[in-house]
FIBALO-102121 format. One record per atom (N, C-alpha, C): residue number from 1; residue in three letters; x, z, y. Coordinates in steps of 0.2 Angstrom, whole numbers. Example, Ala and Ser with C-alpha at 12.3 -4.5 7.8 and 13.67 -1.06 7.14 Angstrom:
! residues 2
1 / ALA / 66 / 39 / -28
1 / ALA / 62 / 39 / -22
1 / ALA / 66 / 39 / -16
2 / SER / 64 / 35 / -11
2 / SER / 68 / 36 / -5
2 / SER / 64 / 39 / 0
This chain:
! residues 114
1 / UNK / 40 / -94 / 82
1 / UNK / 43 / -94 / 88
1 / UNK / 46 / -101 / 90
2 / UNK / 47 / -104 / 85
2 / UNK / 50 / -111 / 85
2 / UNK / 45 / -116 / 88
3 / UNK / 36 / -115 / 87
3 / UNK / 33 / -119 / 90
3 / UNK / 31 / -118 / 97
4 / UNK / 33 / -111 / 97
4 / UNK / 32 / -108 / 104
4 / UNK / 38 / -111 / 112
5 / UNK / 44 / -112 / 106
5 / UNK / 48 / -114 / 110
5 / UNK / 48 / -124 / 113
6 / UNK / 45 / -126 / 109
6 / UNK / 43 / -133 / 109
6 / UNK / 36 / -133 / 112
7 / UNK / 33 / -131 / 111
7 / UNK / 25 / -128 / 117
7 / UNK / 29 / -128 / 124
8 / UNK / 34 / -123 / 125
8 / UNK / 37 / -123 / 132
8 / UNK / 41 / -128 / 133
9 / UNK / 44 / -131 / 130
9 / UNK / 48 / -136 / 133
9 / UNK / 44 / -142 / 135
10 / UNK / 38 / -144 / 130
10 / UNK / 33 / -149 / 131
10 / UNK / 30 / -148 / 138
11 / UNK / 28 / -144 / 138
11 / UNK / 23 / -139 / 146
11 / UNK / 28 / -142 / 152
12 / UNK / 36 / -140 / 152
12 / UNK / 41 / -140 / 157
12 / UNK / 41 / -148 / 157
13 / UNK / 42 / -151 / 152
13 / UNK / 45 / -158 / 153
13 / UNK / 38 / -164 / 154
14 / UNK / 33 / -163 / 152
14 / UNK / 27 / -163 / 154
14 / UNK / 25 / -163 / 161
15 / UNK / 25 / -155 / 165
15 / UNK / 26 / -155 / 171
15 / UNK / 32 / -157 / 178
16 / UNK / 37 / -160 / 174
16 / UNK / 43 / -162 / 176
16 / UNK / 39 / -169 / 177
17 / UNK / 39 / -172 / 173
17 / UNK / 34 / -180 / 173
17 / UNK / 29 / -180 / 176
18 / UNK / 26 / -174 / 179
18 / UNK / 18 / -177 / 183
18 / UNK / 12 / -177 / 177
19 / UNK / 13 / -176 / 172
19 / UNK / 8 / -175 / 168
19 / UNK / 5 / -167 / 166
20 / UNK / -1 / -168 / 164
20 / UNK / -2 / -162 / 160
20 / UNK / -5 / -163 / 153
21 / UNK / -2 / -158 / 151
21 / UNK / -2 / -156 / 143
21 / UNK / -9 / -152 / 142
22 / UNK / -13 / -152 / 141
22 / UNK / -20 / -146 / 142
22 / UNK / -21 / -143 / 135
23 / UNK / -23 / -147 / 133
23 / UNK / -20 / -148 / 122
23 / UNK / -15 / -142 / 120
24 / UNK / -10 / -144 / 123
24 / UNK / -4 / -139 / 121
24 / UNK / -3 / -131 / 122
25 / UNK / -5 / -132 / 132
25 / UNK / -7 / -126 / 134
25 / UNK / -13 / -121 / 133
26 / UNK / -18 / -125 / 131
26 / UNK / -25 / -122 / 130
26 / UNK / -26 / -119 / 122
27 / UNK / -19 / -120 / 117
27 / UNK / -21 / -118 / 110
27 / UNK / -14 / -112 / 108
28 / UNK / -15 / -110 / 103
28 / UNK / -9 / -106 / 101
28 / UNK / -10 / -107 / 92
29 / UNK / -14 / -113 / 89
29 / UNK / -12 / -113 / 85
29 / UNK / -5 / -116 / 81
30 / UNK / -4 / -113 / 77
30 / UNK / 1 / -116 / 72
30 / UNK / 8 / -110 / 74
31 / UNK / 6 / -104 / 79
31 / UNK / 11 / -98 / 80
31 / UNK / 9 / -92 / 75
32 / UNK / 15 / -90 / 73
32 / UNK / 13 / -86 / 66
32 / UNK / 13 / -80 / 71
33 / UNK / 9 / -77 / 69
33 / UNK / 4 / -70 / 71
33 / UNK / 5 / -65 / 64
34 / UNK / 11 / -66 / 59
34 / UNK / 7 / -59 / 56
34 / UNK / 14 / -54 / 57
35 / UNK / 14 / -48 / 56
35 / UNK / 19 / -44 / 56
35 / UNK / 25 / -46 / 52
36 / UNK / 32 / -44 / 57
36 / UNK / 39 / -44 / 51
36 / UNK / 38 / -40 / 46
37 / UNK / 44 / -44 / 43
37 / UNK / 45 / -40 / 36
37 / UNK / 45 / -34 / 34
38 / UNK / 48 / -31 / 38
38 / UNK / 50 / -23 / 40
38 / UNK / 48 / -20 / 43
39 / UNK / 40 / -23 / 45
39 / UNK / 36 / -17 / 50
39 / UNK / 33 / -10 / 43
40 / UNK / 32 / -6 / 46
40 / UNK / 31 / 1 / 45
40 / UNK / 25 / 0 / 42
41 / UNK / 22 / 2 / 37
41 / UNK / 18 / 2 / 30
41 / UNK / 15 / 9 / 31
42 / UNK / 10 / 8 / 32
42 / UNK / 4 / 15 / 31
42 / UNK / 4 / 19 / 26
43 / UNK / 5 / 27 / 28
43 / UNK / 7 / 31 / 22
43 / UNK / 0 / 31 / 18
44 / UNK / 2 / 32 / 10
44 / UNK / -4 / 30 / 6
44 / UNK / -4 / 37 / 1
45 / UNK / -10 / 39 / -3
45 / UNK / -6 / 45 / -7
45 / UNK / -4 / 42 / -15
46 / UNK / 0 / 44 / -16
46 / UNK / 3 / 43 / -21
46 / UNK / 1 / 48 / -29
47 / UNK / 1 / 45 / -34
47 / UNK / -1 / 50 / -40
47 / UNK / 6 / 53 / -42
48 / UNK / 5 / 62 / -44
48 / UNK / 13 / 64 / -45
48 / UNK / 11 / 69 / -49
49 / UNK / 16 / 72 / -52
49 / UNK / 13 / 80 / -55
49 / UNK / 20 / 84 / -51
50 / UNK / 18 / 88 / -51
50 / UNK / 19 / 94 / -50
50 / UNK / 25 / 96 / -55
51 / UNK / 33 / 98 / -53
51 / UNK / 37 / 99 / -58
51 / UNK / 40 / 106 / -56
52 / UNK / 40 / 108 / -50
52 / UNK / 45 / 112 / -49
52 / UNK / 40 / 116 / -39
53 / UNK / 40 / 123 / -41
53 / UNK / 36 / 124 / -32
53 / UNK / 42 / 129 / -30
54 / UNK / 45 / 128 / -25
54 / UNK / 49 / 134 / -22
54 / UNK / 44 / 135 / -15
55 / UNK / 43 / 139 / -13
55 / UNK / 39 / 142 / -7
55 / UNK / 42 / 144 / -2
56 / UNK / 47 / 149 / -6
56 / UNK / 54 / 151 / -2
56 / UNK / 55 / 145 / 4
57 / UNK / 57 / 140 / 1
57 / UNK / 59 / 136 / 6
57 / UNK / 54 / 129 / 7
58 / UNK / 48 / 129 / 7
58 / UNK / 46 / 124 / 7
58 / UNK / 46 / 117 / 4
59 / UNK / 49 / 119 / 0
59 / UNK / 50 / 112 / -5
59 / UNK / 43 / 114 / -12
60 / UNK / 42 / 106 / -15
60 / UNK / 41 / 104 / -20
60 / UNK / 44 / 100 / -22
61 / UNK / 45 / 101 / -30
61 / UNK / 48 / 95 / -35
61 / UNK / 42 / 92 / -36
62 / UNK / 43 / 84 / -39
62 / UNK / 36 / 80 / -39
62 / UNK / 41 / 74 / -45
63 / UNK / 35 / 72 / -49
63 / UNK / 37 / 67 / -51
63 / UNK / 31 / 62 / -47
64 / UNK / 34 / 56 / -45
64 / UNK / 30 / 54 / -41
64 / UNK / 29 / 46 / -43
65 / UNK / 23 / 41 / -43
65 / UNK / 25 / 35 / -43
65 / UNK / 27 / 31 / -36
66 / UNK / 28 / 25 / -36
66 / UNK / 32 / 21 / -30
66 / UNK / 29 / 23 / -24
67 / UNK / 32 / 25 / -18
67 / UNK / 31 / 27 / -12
67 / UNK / 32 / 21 / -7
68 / UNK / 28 / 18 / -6
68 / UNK / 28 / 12 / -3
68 / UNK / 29 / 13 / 5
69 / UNK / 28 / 17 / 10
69 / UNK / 31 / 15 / 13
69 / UNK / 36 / 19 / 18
70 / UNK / 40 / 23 / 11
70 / UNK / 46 / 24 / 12
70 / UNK / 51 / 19 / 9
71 / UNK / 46 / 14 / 3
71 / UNK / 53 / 9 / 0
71 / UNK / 57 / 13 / -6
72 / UNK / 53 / 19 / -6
72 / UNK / 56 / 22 / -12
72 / UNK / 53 / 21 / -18
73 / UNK / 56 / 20 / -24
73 / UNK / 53 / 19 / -31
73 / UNK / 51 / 25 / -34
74 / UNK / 48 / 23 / -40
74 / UNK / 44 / 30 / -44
74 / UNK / 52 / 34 / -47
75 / UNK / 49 / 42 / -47
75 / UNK / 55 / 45 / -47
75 / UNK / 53 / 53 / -48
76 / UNK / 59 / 58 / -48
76 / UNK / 58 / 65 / -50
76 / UNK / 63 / 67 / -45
77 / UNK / 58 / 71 / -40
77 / UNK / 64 / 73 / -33
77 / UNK / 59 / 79 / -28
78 / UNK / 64 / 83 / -25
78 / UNK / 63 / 87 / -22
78 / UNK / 61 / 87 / -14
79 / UNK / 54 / 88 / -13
79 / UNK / 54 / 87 / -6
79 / UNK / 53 / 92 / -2
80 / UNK / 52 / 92 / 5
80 / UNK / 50 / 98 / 10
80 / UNK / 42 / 96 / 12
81 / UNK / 38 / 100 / 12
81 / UNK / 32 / 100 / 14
81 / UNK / 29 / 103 / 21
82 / UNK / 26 / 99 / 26
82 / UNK / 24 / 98 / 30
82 / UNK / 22 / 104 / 32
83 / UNK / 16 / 109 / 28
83 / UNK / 12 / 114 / 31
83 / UNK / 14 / 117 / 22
84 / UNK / 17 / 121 / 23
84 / UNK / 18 / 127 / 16
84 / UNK / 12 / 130 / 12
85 / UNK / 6 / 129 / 17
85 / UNK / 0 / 130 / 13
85 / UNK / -1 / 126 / 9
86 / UNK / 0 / 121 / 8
86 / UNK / -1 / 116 / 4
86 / UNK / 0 / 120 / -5
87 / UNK / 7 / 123 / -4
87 / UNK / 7 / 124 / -11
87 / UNK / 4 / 130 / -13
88 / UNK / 0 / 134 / -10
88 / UNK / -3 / 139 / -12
88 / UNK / -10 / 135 / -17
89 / UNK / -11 / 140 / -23
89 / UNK / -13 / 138 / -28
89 / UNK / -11 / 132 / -34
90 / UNK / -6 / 129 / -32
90 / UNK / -2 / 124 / -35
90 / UNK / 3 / 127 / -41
91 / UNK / 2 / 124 / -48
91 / UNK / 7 / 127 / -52
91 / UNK / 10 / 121 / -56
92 / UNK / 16 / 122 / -58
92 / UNK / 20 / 118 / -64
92 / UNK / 12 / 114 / -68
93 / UNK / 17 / 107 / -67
93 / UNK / 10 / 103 / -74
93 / UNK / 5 / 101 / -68
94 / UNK / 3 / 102 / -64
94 / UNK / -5 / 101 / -61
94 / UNK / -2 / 94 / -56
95 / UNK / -8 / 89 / -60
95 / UNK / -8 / 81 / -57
95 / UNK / -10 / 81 / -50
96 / UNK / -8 / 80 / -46
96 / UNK / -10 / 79 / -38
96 / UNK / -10 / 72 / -35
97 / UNK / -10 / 73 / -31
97 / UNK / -11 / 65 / -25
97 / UNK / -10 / 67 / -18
98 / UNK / -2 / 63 / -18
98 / UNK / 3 / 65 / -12
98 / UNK / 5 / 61 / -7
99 / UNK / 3 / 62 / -1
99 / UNK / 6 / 55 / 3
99 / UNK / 11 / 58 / 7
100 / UNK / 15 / 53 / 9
100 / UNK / 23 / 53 / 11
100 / UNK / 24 / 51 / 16
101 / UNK / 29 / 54 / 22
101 / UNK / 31 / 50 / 27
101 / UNK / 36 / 53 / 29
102 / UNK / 40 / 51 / 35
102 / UNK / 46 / 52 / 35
102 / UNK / 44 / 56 / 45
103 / UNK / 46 / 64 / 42
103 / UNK / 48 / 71 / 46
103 / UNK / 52 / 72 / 50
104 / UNK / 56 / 72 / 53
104 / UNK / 62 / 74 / 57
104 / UNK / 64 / 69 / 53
105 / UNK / 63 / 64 / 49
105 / UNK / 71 / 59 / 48
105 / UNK / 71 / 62 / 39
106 / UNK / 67 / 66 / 38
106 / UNK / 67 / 68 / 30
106 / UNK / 59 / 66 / 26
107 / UNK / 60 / 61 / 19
107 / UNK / 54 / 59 / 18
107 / UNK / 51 / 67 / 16
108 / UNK / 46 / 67 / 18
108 / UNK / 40 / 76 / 18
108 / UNK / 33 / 72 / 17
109 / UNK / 31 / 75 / 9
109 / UNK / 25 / 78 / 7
109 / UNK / 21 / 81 / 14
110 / UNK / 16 / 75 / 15
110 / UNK / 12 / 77 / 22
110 / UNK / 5 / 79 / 21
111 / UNK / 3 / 78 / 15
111 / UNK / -3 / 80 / 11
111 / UNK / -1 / 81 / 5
112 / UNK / -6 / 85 / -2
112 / UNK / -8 / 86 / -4
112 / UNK / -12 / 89 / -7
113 / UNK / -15 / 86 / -12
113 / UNK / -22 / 88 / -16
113 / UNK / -20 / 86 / -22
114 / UNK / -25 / 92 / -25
114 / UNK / -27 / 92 / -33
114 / UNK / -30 / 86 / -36
């Protein structure tokens, strides 16, 4: 942003003087183009096992490893599940691969698979 702001200034005080800048105006390098820090991180699936299935309310218990782009670390915790079909056929022990994102404002098991 800082060269962007000195690009503009160059351009105005350049044109102020009766000159052109062509150089200046004709390039964008040396401006950072990548994403902030804190941009949103693509949901990925995650390795987990299967701890606990409640159906009743659409929850799963999961020990899960790092959830990256909720910034959650590896862990053993209860979530709500996206489509309730998911847990049919699912029992206690069974390794799966789970991807995660954030639901009404709650992180939700959006997939999974055996």
């Amino acid at each position: 942003m800082k060269t962007l702001n000195v690009t503009l200034a160059a351009m105005a005080l350049g044109l102020a003087m009766g000159t052109a800048l062509p150089s200046i105006a004709a390039t964008m390098d040396g401006m950072e183009m990548t994403s902030p820090a804190g941009a949103m991180k693509v949901p990925r699936p995650v390795p987990a096992e299967v701890r606990k299935i409640d159906a009743a309310t659409g929850k799963v218990t999961l020990k899960h490893g790092p959830i990256g782009n909720l910034g959650m670390s590896a862990m053993t915790m209860a979530f709500p599940v996206k489509d309730p079909a998911m847990l049919k056929g699912l029992k206690e022990g069974d390794q799966v691969s789970a991807t995660f994102d954030t639901v009404d404002g709650k992180a939700t098991v959006v997939d999974l698979r055996k």
